[in-house]
Structures are given as C-alpha cells and as structure tokens.
Biotite code that builds the C-alpha atoms (Angstrom):
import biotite.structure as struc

atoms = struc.array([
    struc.Atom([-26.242, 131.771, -23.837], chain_id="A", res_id=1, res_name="UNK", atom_name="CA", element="C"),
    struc.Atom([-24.713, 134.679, -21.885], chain_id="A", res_id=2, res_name="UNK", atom_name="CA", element="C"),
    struc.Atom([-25.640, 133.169, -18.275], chain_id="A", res_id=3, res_name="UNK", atom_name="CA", element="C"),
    struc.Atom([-25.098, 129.879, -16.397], chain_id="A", res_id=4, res_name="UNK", atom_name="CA", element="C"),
    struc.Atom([-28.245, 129.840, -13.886], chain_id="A", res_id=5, res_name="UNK", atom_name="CA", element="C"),
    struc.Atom([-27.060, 127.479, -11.043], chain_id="A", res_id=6, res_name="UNK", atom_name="CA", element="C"),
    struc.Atom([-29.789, 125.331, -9.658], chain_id="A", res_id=7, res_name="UNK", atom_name="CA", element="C"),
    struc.Atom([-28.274, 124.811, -6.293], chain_id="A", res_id=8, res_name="UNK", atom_name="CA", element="C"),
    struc.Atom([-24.821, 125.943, -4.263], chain_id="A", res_id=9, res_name="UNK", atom_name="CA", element="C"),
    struc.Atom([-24.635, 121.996, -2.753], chain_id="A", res_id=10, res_name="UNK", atom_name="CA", element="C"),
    struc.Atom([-25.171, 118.978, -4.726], chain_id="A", res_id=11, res_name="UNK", atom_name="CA", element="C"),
    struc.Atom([-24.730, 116.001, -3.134], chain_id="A", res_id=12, res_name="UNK", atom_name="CA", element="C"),
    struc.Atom([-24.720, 111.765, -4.154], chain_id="A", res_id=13, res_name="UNK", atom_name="CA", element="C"),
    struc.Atom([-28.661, 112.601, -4.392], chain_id="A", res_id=14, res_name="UNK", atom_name="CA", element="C"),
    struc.Atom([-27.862, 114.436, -7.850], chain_id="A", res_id=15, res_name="UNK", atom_name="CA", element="C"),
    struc.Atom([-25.552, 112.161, -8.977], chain_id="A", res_id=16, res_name="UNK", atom_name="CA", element="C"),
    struc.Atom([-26.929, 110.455, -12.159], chain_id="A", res_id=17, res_name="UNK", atom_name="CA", element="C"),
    struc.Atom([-27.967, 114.160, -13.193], chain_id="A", res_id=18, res_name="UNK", atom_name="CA", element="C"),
    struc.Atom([-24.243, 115.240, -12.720], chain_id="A", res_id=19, res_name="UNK", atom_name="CA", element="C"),
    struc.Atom([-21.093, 114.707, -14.894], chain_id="A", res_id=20, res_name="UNK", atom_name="CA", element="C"),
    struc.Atom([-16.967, 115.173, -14.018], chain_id="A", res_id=21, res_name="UNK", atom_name="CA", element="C"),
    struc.Atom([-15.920, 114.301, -17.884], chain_id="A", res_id=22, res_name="UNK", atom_name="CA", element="C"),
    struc.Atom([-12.629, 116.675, -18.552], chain_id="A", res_id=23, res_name="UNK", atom_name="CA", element="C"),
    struc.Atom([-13.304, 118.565, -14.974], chain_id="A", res_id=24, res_name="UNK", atom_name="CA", element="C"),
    struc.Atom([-9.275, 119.332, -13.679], chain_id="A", res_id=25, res_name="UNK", atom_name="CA", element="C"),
    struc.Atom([-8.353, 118.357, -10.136], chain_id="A", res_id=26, res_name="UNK", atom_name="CA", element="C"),
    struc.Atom([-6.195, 120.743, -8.509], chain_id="A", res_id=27, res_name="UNK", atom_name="CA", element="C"),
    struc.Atom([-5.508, 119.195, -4.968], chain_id="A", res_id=28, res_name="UNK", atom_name="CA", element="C"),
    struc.Atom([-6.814, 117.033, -2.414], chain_id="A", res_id=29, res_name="UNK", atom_name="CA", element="C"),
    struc.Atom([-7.147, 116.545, 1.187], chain_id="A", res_id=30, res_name="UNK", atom_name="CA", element="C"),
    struc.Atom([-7.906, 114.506, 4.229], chain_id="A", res_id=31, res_name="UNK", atom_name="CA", element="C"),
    struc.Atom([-9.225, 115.285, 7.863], chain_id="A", res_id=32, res_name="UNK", atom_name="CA", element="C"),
    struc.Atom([-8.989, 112.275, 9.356], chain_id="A", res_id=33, res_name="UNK", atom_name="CA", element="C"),
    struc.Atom([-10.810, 113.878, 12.714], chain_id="A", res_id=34, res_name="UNK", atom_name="CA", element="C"),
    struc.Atom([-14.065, 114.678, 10.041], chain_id="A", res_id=35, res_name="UNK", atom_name="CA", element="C"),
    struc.Atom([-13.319, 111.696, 8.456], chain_id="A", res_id=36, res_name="UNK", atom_name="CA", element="C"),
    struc.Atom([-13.534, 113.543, 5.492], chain_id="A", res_id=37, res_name="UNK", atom_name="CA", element="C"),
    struc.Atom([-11.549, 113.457, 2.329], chain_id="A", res_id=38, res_name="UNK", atom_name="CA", element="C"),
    struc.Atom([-12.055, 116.725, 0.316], chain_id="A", res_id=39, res_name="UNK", atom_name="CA", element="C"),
    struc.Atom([-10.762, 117.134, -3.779], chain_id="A", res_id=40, res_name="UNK", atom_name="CA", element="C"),
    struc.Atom([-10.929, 120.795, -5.112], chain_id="A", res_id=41, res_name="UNK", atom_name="CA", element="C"),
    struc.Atom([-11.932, 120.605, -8.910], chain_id="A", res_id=42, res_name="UNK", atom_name="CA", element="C"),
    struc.Atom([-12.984, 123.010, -11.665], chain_id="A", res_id=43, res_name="UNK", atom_name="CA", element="C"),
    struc.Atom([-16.235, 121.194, -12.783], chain_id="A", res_id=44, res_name="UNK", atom_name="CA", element="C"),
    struc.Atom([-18.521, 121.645, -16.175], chain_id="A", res_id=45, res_name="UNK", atom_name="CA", element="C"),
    struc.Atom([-21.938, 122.267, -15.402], chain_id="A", res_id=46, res_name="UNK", atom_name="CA", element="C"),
    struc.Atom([-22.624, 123.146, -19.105], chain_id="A", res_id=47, res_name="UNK", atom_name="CA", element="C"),
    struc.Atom([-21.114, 122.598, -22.383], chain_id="A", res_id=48, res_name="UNK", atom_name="CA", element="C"),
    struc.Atom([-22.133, 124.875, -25.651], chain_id="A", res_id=49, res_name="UNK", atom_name="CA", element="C"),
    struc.Atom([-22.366, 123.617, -28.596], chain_id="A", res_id=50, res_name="UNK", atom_name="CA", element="C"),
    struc.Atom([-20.437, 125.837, -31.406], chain_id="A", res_id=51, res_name="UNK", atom_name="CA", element="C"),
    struc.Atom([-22.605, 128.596, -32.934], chain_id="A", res_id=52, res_name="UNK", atom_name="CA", element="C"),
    struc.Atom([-22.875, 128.267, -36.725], chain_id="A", res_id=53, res_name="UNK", atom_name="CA", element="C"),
    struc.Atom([-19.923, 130.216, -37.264], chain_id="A", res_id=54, res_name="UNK", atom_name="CA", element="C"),
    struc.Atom([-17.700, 128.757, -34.328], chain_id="A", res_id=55, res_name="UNK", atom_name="CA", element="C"),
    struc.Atom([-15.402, 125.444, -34.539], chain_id="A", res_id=56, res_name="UNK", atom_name="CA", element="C"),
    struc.Atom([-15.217, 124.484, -30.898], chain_id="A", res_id=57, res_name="UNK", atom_name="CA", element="C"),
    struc.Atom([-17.277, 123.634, -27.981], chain_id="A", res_id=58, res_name="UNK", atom_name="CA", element="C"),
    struc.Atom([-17.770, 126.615, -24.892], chain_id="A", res_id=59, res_name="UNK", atom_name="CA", element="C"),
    struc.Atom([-17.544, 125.552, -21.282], chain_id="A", res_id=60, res_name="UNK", atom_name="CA", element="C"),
    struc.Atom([-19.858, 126.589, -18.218], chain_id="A", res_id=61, res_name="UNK", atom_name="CA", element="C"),
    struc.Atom([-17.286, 125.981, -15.475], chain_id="A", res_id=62, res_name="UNK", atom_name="CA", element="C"),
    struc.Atom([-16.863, 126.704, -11.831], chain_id="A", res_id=63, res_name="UNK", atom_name="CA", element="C"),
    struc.Atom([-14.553, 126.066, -8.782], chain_id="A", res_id=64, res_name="UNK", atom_name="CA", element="C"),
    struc.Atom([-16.044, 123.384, -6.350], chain_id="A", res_id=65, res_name="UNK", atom_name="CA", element="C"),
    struc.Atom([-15.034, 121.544, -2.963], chain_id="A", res_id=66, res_name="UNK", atom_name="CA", element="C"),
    struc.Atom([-15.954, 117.889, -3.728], chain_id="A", res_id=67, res_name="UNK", atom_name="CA", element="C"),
    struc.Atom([-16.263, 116.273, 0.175], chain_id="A", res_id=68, res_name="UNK", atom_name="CA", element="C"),
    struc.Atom([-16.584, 112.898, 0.995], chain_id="A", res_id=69, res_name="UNK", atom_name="CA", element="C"),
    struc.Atom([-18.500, 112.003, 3.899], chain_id="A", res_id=70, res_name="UNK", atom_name="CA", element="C"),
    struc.Atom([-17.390, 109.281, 6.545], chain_id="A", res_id=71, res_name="UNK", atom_name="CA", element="C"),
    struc.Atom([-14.172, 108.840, 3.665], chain_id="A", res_id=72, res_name="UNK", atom_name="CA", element="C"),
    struc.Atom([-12.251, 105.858, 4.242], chain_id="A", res_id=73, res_name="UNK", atom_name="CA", element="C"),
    struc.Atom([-9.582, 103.751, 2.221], chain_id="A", res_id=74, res_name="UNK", atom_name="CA", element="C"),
    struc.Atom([-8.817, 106.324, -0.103], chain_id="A", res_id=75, res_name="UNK", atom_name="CA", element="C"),
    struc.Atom([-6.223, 104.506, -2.671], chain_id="A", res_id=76, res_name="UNK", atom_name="CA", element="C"),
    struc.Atom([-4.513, 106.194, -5.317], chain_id="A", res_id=77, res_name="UNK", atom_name="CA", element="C"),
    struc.Atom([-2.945, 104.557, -8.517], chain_id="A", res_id=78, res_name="UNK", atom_name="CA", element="C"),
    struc.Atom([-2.114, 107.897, -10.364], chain_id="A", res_id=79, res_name="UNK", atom_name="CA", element="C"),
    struc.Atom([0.671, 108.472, -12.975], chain_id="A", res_id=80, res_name="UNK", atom_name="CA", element="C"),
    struc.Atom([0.381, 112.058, -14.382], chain_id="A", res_id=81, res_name="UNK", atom_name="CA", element="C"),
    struc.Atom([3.987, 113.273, -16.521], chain_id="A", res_id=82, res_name="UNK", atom_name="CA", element="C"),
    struc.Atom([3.009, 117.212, -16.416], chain_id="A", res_id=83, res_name="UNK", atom_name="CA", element="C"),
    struc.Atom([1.410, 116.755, -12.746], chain_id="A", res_id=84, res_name="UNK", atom_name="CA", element="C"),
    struc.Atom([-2.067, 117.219, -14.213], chain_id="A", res_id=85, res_name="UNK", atom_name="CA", element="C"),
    struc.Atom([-5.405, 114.930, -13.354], chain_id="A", res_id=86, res_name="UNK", atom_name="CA", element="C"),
    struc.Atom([-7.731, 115.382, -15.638], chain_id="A", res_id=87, res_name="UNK", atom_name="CA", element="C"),
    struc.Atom([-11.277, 113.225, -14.954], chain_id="A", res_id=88, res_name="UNK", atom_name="CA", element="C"),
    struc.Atom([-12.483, 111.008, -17.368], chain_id="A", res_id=89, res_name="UNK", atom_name="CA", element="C"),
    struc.Atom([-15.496, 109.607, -15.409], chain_id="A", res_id=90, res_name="UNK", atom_name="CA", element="C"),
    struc.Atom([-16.788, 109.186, -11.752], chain_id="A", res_id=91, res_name="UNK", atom_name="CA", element="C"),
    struc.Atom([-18.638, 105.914, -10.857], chain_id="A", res_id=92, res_name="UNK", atom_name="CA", element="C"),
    struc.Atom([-20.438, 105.260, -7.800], chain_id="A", res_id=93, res_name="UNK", atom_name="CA", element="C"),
    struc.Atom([-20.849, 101.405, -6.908], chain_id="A", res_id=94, res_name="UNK", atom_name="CA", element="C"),
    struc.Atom([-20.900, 98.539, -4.219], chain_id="A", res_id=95, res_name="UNK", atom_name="CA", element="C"),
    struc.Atom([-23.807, 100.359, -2.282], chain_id="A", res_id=96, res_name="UNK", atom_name="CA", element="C"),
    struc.Atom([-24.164, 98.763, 1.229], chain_id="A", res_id=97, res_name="UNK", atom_name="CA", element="C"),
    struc.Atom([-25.322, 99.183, 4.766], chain_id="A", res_id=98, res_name="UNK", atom_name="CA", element="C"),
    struc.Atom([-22.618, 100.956, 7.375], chain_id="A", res_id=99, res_name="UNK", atom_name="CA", element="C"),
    struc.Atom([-21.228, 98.458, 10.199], chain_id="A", res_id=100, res_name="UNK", atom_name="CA", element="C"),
    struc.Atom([-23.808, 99.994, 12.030], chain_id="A", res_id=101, res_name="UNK", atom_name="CA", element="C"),
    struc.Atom([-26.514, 98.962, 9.237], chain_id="A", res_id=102, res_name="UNK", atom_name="CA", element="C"),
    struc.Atom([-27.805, 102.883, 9.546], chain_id="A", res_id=103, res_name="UNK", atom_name="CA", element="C"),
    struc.Atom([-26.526, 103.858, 6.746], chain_id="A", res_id=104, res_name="UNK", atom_name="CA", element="C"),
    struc.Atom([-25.559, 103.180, 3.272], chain_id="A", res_id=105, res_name="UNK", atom_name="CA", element="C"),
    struc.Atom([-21.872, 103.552, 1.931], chain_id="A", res_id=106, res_name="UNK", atom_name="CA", element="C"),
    struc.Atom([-20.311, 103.271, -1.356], chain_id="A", res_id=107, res_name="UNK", atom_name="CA", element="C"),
    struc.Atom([-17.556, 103.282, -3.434], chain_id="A", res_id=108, res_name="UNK", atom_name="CA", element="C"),
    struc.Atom([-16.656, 106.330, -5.262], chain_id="A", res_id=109, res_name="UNK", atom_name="CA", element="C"),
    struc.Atom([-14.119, 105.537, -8.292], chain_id="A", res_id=110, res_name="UNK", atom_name="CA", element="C"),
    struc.Atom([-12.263, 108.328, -10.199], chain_id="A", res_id=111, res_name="UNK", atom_name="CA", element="C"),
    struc.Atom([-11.558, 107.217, -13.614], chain_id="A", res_id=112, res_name="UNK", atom_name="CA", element="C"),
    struc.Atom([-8.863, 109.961, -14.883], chain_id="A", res_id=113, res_name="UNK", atom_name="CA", element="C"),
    struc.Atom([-6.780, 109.657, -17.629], chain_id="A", res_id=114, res_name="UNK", atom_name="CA", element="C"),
    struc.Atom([-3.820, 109.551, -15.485], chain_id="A", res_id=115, res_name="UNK", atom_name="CA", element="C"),
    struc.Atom([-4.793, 106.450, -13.462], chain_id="A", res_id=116, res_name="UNK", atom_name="CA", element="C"),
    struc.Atom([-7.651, 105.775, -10.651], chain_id="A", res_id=117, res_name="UNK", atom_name="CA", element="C"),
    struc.Atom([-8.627, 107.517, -7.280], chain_id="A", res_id=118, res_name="UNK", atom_name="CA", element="C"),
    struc.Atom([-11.225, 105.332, -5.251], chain_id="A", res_id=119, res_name="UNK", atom_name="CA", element="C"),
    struc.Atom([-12.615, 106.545, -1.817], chain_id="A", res_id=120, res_name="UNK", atom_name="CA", element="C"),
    struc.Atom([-15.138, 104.500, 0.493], chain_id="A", res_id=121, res_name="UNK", atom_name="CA", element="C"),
    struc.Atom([-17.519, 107.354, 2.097], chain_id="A", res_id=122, res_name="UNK", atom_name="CA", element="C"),
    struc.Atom([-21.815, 107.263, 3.275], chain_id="A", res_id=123, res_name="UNK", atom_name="CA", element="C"),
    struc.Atom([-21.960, 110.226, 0.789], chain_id="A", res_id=124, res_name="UNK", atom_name="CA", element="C"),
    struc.Atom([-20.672, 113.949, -0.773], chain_id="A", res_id=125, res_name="UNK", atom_name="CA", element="C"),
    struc.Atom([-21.668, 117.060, -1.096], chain_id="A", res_id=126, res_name="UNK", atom_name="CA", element="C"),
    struc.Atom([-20.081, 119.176, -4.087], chain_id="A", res_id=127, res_name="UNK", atom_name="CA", element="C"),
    struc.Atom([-19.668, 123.186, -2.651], chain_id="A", res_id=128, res_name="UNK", atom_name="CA", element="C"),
    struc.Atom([-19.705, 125.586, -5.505], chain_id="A", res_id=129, res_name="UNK", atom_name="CA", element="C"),
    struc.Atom([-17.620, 128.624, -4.594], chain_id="A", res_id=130, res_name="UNK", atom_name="CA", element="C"),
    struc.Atom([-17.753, 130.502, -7.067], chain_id="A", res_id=131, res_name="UNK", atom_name="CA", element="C"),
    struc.Atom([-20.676, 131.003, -10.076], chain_id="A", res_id=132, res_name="UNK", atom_name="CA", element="C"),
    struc.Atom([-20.094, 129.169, -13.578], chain_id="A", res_id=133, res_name="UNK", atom_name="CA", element="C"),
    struc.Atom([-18.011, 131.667, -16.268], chain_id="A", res_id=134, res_name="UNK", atom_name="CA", element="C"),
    struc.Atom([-18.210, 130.833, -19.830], chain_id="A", res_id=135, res_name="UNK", atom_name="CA", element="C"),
    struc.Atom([-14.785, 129.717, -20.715], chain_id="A", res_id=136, res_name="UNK", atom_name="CA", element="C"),
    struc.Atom([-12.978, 128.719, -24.532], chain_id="A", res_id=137, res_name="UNK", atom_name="CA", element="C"),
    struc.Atom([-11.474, 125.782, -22.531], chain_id="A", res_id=138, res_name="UNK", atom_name="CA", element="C"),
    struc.Atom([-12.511, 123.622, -19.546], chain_id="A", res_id=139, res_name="UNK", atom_name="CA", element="C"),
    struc.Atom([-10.226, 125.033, -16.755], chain_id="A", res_id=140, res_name="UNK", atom_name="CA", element="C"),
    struc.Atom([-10.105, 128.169, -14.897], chain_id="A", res_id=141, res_name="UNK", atom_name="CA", element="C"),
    struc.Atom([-7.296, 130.053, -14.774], chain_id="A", res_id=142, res_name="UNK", atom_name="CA", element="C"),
    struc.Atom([-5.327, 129.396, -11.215], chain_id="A", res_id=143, res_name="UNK", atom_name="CA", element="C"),
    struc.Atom([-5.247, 132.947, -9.851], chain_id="A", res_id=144, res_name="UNK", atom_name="CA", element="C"),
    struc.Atom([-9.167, 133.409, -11.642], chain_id="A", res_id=145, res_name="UNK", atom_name="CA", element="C"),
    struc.Atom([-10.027, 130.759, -9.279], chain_id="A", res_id=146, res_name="UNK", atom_name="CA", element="C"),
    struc.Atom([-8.101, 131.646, -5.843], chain_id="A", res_id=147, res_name="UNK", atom_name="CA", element="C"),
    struc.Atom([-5.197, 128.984, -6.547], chain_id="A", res_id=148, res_name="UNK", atom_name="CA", element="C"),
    struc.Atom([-6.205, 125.687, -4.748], chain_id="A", res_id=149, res_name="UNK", atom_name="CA", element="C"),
    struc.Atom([-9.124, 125.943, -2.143], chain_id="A", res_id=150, res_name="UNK", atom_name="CA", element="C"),
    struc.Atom([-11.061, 123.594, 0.255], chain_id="A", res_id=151, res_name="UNK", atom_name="CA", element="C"),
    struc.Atom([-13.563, 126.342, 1.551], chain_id="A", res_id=152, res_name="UNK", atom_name="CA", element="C"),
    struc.Atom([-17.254, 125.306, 1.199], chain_id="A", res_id=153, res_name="UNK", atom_name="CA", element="C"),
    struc.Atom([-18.789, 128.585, 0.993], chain_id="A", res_id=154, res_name="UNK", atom_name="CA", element="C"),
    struc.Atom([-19.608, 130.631, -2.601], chain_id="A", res_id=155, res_name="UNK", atom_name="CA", element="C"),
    struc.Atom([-17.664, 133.728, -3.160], chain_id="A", res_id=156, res_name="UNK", atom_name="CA", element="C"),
    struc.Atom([-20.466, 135.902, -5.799], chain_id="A", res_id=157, res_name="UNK", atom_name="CA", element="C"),
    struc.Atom([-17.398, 138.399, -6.796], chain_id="A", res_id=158, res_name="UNK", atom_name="CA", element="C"),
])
C-alpha cells in the first residue's frame, strides 16, 4: 500500500462511528471562548497496515488534524502525563440531548487517554486534515514534519 487516498478534508460527529483516535498523540489545545469553540491539534491514524510476511510490526497512515468543537462548553480536564505526553486511548460520544433552545442536539465528548480524561460539552466537530496521511514505522509525526503545534483548518498538499 504505497498511498493513503483520503475520502474527505472535514469529517465531522456525522462520521463518527466510522472513525477511530486509538494511539492518535495530542499536541496542544485551545479555547475561543468568542467562537465558543474548543480546538485540540492531534496526529490521527486513518489507516493501520498490517505487517507484510516478512515484517514484525504494524505501519501507520497518519496525518496532522485540527479537531474543533462546536458550541464547546465545560471542558474539564483530569490529566496526569510524567513525560508531558497524551496519548488517546478512546473517544466516546454520549448523553445526546436537545440545546436550551431545543434546536439542536449536544453531547458529551469524553477523551479516554492513558494519562487521565478530557470531556467537552459541544452541538458537534469537525476534524480539519492539514496535511495528507504519510506512511509512518510509528504513530506520530515528527514535530517539525508536521509544522510544530497548529490550529489552522486548511490542508497544506506540500
């Protein structure tokens, strides 16, 4: 498998029971409280490859994203990382209901890392990828391979 082909540039909650954020690497977060938005910029695995006959270990499909969260309130962190690493183990999203204004419906996002929790209330997200998927021996993109630590929501072909 020499190519990734990415379906789409911006997933959003719509996609997610097709998605997955096992072993994806959080490198920062951040919150515009005037958007109400609360933004987490991830390497994420669209694709792992399974060894070749010859090969030991597992391949990675992996690319940097802007994971924001729409309307994003009562974000709570209970996080306890000794080398200042987050690694995700699994992202659940539960407690659907209607909005105050009963237009819309809002959730609770929970980040289940194997440093602690992250849990953000938000109507939605939408997951920018900014860069295509590169094959990778391991599941995290070099920091200056991926621009260091980036909220933009536009993709960046070179």
């Amino acid at each position: 498998m020499q190519s990734c082909k990415l379906e789409k540039p911006v997933w959003t909650e719509k996609d997610f029971s097709t998605m997955g954020w096992h072993d994806s690497k959080i490198w920062g977060f951040l919150t515009d409280s005037e958007a109400f938005e609360f933004m987490i910029d991830l390497d994420y695995i669209f694709n792992w490859v399974q060894p070749k006959k010859n090969e030991i270990y597992f391949k990675f499909w992996v690319a940097p994203v802007t994971m924001v969260f729409e309307n994003a309130y009562d974000v709570v962190f209970d996080l306890e990382s000794r080398q200042g690493e987050i690694e995700v183990a699994d992202l659940y999203m539960e407690n659907e209901r209607k909005t105050p204004n009963g237009r819309f419906s809002e959730y609770d996002f929970r980040f289940d890392c194997q440093e602690g929790k992250i849990k953000v209330s938000a109507t939605g997200f939408k997951l920018y990828v900014r860069k295509p998927p590169i094959l990778l021996d391991g599941q995290t993109i070099d920091y200056k391979e991926r621009g260091g630590i980036c909220f933009d929501r536009e993709i960046n072909n070179s």
